[in-house]
N, C-alpha and C positions, 0 to 999 in steps of 0.2 A: 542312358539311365537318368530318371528324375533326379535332380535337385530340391524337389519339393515335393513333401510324400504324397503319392497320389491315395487317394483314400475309395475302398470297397464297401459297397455298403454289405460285405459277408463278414469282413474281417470282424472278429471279435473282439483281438485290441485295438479297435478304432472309438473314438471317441462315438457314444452311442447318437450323439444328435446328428453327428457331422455323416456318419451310414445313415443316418435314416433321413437325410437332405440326398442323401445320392440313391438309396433306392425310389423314393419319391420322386428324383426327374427319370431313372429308369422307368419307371411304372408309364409315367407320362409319356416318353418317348416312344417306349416298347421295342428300346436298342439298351445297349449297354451307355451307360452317361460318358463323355468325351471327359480328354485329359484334363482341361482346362475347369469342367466342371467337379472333378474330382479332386484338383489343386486345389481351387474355392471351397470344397468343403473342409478345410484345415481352418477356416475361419467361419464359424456356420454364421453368425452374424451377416457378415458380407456378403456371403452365398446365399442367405436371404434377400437381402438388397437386392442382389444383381440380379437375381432371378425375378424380383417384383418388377426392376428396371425392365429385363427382358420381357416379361408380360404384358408392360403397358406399350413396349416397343412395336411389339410382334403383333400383338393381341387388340388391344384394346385401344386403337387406333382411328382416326377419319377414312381409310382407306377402307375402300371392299376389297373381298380377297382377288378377284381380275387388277386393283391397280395396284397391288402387295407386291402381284407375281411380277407385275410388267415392271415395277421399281428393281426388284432381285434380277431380271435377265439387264435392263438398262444397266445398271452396275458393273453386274459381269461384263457386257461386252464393251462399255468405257476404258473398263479396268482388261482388258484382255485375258480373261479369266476362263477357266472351262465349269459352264453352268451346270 
């Protein structure tokens, strides 16, 4: 069980910004949004940040997506991770 309300962007008593931060990264995704993005929507402020953070992380970066993927598999297998 959470600790920290995870938020629906269906639910109706949810604060209206904080659902419509989490169907906006559903739409994006076209999965349902992760726990952690759904905790961060208890704070929409922050869940903006972190999402602008993850944007310029992900996104908007010097890397082409061929040296993206080879940094994500280098990781995993440092980290002995299942990629």
């Amino acid at each position: 069980m959470a600790r920290i309300p995870l938020i629906r962007g269906d639910d109706p008593d949810a604060d209206p910004e904080a659902a419509a931060h989490v169907r906006a990264i559903e739409s994006r995704q076209g999965v349902a949004a992760f726990n952690v993005q759904r905790a961060l929507a208890n704070h929409p402020e922050l869940m903006s940040a972190m999402w602008a953070m993850a944007d310029i992380a992900y996104f908007k970066n010097s890397l082409n997506p061929v040296q993206r993927e080879l940094a994500y598999y280098a990781s995993a297998v440092t980290n002995d991770c299942f990629y």
